[in-house]
N, C-alpha and C positions, 0 to 999 in steps of 0.2 A: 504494500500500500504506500501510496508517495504522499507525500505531506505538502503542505502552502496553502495558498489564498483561493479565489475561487478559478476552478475548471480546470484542477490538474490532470489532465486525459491521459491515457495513456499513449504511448509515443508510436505517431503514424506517419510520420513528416516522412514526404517524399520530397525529392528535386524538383523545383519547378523554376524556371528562368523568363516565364511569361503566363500572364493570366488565362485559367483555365475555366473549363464548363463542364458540368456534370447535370446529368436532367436522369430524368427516371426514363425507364425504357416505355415501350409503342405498348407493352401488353399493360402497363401503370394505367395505360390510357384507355383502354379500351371500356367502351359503354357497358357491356353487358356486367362487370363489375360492380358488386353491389355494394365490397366496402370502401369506406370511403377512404380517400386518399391524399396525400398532397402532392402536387408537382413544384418540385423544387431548381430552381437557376440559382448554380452556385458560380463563384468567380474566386480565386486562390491569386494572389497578389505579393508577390515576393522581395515585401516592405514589411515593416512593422511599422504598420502607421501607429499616428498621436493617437491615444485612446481618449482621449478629452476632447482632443480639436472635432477628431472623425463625430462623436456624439453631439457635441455642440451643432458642427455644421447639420447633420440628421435631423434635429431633432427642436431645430428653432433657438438655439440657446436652453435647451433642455425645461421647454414648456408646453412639449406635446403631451397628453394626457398618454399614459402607460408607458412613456420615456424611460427605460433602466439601463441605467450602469454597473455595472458589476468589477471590479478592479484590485489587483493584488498590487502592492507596492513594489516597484524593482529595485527598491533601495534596501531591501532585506532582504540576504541571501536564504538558499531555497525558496524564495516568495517570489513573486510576478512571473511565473511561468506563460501564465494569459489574462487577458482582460477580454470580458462579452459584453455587448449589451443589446437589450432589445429598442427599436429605431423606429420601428411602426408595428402596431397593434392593433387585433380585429374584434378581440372580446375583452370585456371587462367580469372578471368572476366577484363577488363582494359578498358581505353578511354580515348581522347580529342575531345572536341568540338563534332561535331558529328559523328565523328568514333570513333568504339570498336569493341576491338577485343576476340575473349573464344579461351583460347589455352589449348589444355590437358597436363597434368605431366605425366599421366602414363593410361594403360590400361583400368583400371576404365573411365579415360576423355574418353578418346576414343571409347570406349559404348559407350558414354552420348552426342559427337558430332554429332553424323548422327540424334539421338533424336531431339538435341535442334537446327539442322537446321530446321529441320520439323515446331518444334513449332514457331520459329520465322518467316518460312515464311506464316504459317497459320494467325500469328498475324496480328489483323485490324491496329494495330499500325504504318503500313508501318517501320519495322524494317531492311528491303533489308539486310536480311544473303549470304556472299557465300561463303558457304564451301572450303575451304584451305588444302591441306597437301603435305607434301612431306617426305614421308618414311614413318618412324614412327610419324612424329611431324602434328599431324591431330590440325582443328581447324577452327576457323569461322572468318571473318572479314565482316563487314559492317559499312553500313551510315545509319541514324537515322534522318528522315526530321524535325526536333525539330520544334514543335508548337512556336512560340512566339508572338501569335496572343493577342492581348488587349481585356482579360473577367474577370468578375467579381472573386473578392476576392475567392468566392466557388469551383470557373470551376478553378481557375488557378492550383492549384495541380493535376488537372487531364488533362492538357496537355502531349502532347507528350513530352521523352524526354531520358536521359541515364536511368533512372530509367523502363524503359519498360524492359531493356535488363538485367540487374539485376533480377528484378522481377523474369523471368522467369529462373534464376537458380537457386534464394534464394526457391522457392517454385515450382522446379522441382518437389518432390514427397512429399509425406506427410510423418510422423512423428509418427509413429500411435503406438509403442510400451512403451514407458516410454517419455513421453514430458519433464517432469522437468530433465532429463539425456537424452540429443540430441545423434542418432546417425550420422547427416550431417549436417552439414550447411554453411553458407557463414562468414568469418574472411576478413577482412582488413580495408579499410582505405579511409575518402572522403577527395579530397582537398578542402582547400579557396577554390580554383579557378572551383568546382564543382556549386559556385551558377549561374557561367552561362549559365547552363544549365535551369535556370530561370527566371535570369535577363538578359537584354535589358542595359552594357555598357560596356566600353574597359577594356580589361583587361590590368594588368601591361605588361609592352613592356619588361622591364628587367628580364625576365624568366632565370636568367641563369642556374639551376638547370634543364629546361626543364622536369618539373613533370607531370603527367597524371594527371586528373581531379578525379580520381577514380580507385585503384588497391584492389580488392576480390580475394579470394579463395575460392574454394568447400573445404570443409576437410574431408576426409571420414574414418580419424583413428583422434580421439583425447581425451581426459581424461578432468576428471571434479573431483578436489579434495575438500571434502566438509568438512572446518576446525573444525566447529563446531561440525560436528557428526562424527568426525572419520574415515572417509570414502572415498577409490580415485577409481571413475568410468573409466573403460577404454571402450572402444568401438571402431572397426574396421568392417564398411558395403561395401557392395559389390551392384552396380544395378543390376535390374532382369529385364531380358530380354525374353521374351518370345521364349522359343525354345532354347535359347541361351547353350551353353556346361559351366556351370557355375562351374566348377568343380574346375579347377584351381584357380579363386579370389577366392572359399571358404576356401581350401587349402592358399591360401596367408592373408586372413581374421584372420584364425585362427594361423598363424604366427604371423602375427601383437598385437594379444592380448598374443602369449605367451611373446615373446620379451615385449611386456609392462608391463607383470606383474616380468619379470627377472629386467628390470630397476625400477621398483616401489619395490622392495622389499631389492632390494643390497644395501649396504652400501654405505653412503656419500664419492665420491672422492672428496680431498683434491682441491679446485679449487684455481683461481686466477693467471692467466699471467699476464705477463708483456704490456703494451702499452705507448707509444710515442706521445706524443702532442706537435704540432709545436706553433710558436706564433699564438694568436689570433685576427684576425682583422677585425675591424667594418666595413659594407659597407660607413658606414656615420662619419665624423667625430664628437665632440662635438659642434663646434661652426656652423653648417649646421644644425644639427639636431635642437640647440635649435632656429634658425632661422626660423625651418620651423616649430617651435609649435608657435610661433608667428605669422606666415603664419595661422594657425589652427584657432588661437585667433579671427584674423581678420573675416575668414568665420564664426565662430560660431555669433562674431558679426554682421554679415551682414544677418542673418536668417539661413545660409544653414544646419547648424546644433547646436547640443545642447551639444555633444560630439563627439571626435573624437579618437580612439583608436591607436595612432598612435607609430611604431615600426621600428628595427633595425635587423640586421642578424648579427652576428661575426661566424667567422668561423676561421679551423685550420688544418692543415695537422694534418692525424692521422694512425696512424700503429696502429695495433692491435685486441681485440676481442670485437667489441661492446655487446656484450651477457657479458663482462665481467664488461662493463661500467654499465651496466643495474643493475647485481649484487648488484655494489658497490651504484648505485644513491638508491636503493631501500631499502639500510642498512640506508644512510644518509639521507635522504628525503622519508620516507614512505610518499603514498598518496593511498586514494581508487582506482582512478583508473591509475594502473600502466601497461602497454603494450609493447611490443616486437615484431615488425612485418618485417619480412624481405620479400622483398617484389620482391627480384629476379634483381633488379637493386640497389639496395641498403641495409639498414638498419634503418624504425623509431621507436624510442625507448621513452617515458616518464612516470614522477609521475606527472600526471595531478588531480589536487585535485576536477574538474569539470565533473558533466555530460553535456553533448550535449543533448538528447532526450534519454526516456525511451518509447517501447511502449510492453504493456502487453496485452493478452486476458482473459478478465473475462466474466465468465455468462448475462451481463449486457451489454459486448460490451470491445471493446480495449482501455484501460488506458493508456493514452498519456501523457507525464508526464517531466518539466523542471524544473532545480535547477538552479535559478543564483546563483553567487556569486558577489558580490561586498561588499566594506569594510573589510580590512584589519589591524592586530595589532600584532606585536611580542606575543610569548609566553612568560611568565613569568619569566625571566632564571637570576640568580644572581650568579658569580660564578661559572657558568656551571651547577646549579641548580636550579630545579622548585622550585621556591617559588611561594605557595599559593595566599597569599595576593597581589602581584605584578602581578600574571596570571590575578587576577579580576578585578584588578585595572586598565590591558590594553582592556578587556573584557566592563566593563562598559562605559569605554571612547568611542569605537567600537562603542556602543550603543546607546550612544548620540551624534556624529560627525555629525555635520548638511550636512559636504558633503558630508561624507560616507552612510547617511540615504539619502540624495536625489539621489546620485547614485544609490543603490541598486531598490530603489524606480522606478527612471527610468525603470532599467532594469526587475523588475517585472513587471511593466506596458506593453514592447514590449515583454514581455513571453504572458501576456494576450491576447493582441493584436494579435498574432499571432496564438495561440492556438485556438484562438475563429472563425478563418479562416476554420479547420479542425474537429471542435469538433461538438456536437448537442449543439444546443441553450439550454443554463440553466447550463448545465455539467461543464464550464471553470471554477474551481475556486482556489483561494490561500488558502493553507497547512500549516501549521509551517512557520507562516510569520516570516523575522524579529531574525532568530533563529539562535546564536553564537555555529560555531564549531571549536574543536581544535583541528589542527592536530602538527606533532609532532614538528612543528617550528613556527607556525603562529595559528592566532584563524582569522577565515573569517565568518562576516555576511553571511548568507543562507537564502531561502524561496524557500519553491516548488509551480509550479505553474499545475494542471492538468484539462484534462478533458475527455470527452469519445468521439473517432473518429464516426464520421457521416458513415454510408455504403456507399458508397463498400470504403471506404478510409482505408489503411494499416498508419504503422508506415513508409514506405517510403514514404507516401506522407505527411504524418508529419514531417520525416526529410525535404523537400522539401518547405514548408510553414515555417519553423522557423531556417533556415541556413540564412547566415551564424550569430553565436551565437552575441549577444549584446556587449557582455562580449568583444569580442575581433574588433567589428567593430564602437561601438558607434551609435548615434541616429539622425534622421531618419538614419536608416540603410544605405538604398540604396545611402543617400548622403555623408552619412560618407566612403563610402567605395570608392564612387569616389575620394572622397578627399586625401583617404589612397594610392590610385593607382595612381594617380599625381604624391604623394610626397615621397611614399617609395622608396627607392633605389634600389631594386633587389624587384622580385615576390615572394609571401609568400607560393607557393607551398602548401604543406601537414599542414607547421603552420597552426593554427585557425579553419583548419577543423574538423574530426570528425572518432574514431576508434572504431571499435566493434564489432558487430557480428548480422546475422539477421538468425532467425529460421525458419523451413518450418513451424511450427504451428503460426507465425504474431509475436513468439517475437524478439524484437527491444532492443539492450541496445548499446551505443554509452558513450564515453569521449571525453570531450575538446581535440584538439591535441594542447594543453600550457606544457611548463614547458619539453619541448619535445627536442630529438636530431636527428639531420638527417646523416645520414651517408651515402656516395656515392662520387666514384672518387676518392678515398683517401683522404677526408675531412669529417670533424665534423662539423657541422654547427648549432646554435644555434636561435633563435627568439626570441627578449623581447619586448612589449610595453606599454607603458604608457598611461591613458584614459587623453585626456586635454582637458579640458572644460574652460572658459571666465575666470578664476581664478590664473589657472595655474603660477606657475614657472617658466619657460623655463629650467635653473640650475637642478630645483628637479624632474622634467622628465626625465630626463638625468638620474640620479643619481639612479629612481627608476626603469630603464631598466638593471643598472649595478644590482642590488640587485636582480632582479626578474632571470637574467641570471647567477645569483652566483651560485645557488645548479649546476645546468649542466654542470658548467666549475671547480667546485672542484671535479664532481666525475670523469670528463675528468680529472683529471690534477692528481689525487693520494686519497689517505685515505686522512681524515680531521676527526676534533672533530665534532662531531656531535651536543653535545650541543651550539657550537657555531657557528654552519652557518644557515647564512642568506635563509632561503627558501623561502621569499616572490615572 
């Protein structure tokens, strides 16, 4: 299993010294075919274009509704192997609680509605679809009678629940041309508030952001630039419809790939506007907050948990191009997994240095696969300079921190635990336990935990067994999170959930949503928290949400030195 940021594929690079095409073959096409299909124009480009410029140019200054970036940093080795994003988009998937809704963007969706009413009402799943339109704007709404029936540890991922209706657009059609270069798939974003579609208790009452549980796109135009070999994939498919007059999306297909090889090919515009940030202000003040890790203190002592991840919002009126914040946070704060998802009501944008869930298909079965992080230590910097001896010196400290080692401990223990819910017996085990990375402001203990999914179980129902992450809720999960929901001040939305991409052939790659900014309503909005456990400070909890929300609010706020900020 290879390790980085998102889309590490396994290795297919061929030679190529001129742009190529790959189309599906005459029998793809043939009418009498009744599953559905996509016809794909691919184009292979023996550049490693700008992964920022190529999107920016695509995608308006990254203000087309279901616009995703997906980006590993290439300034951290083994990371930036690839950057994807999706460029144009035909469906929108979305939900709360148990309604969701598929709405089309453009004529592509539009084929694909009267489809996926069909298959959702055939589904055993009781998915109740009912087809919607008015004009042009075609699409589906229903309710979903969510399972929340009490069964054993194995049955419970395969309750009813959002994940059916997903399902059946991530793996609308199959993938059958080049798998490690996708020509469709599904880009967005799960909320927190996505695990209760799992768990059985209240959510936070202070919702004010009013976020959906879960916002996807189909992308059926998007690019895959591969840093290491040179090379940026573009790809724009069209569905095949049987009988259908498919003439015009091929014609529009083949538009799509010349425009993307005229913006992959032109020259770097000069970028960076101007933007405006108002004051910033906490939902919570400091003597509240440290009151309520004292609060925290008390439950851990009384049994109800062991940890408690608990956190803050500051937010700030904001003018401007969040695609331009995104830029600058990515100069100053490389992380592997960095993201850009505009999601049609807003903008989420971070350098989350964390995966959420990987899942791969191998010959052997689907590799499911979790990285915590826990334990942290500045990088080496004297002067504005790496020094050596000083990197190893915070490095080895890392290593022996008895509560950075029982933290991380913890949190591999509940990767175990969780995984071994969804995996075959024997397969769960730990990888590179224990293992110091550094990225370009911090060095963070690491350990991968994997194992191989039982039949018929996908990577969404491994997302679903091991949400929401440790990392950001504490242990026993489900009690820390009640805890969280008591005492946080505002609903945590989109924080702490989960962004990435799921493939018609089962793959799965996901980040942390930490270290993230929300944009929506003329506001920037930020999330930091603190893990407090029986030990705690009240004071240095405090202190280490201010630290953890520095990177977000210096790339909000202007340029900064990079060698001297704080990216914890």
């Amino acid at each position: 299993m290879s390790y980085g940021g998102f889309f590490v594929a396994s290795d297919t690079r061929q030679e190529q010294t001129s742009p190529r095409c790959s189309t599906r073959s005459d029998a793809d096409m043939n009418a009498s075919d009744t599953k559905l299909k996509f016809f794909c124009i691919r184009r292979t480009l023996p550049i490693a274009a700008d992964a920022q410029a190529l999107f920016t140019s695509l995608t308006d200054g990254g203000t087309a509704t279901g616009a995703v970036l997906l980006q590993s940093s290439d300034n951290i080795p083994r990371y930036g192997e690839r950057s994807l994003a999706a460029v144009g988009t035909s469906l929108r998937i979305s939900g709360r609680d148990d309604v969701y809704r598929i709405e089309a963007i453009d004529d592509r969706g539009r084929i694909l509605i009267p489809i996926l009413t069909a298959r959702l009402k055939s589904s055993s799943r009781e998915l109740s679809p009912i087809l919607t339109a008015t004009g042009e704007a075609a699409g589906i709404a229903g309710r979903i009678d969510i399972d929340r029936r009490s069964v054993s540890g194995r049955e419970r991922p395969l309750r009813r629940n959002a994940m059916d209706v997903l399902r059946q657009v991530a793996f609308l059609a199959p993938d059958e041309d080049s798998p490690d270069i996708p020509s469709h798939g599904c880009f967005g974003a799960f909320a927190y508030t996505f695990v209760h579609q799992y768990e059985q208790f209240e959510r936070n009452p202070r919702d004010v952001l009013d976020e959906p549980d879960y916002v996807f796109f189909l992308a059926t135009r998007l690019f895959v630039i591969d840093h290491a070999g040179g090379a940026t994939h573009l790809a724009s498919s069209v569905p095949v419809i049987p009988g259908a007059d498919l003439a015009p999306l091929l014609n529009e297909a083949e538009a799509d790939v010349r425009r993307m090889i005229a913006a992959a090919t032109a020259p770097a515009s000069a970028g960076g506007r101007t933007w405006r940030l108002g004051n910033v202000e906490s939902d919570v003040d400091r003597e509240t907050y440290c009151a309520n890790v004292v609060r925290i203190q008390r439950d851990i002592e009384a049994g109800r948990a062991y940890q408690v991840v608990y956190g803050r919002r500051l937010s700030a009126p904001f003018e401007g191009s969040p695609l331009d914040v995104y830029a600058r946070l990515s100069r100053t704060n490389p992380s592997p997994y960095m993201f850009y998802i505009n999601d049609g009501d807003g903008v989420l944008l971070a350098a989350s240095p964390e995966m959420a869930v990987r899942a791969e298909p191998s010959p052997t079965g689907t590799v499911v696969e979790l990285r915590p992080i826990a334990g942290t230590k500045p990088r080496g910097f004297i002067d504005g300079r790496l020094d050596a001896l000083t990197d190893v010196k915070y490095e080895t400290a890392l290593k022996i921190d008895p509560k950075e080692l029982a933290e991380h401990t913890m949190l591999v223990d509940l990767a175990r635990n969780d995984l071994a819910s969804v995996c075959r017996p024997g397969t769960t085990q730990v990888t590179d336990p224990f293992v110091v990375e550094k990225y370009s402001h911090v060095q963070h203990l690491v350990s991968s935990v994997s194992g191989v999914l039982r039949e018929p179980l996908d990577g969404l129902h491994a997302y679903l067994a091991t949400m929401n992450m440790g990392t950001v809720t504490g242990a026993p999960k489900l009690e820390a999170m009640k805890i969280i929901n008591t005492l946080e001040a505002s609903g945590r939305g989109f924080f702490g959930g989960a962004a990435g991409y799921i493939f018609p052939d089962g793959r799965l790659d996901t980040a942390l949503i930490i270290r993230a900014i929300r944009f929506k309503r003329g506001r920037a909005h930020i999330r930091a928290a603190a893990g407090i456990v029986a030990d705690s400070v009240p004071e240095s909890e405090w202190t280490e949400t201010e630290n953890k929300a520095a990177a977000a609010i210096r790339a909000l706020r202007g340029p900064v030195d990079a060698s001297s900020e704080d990216a914890a």
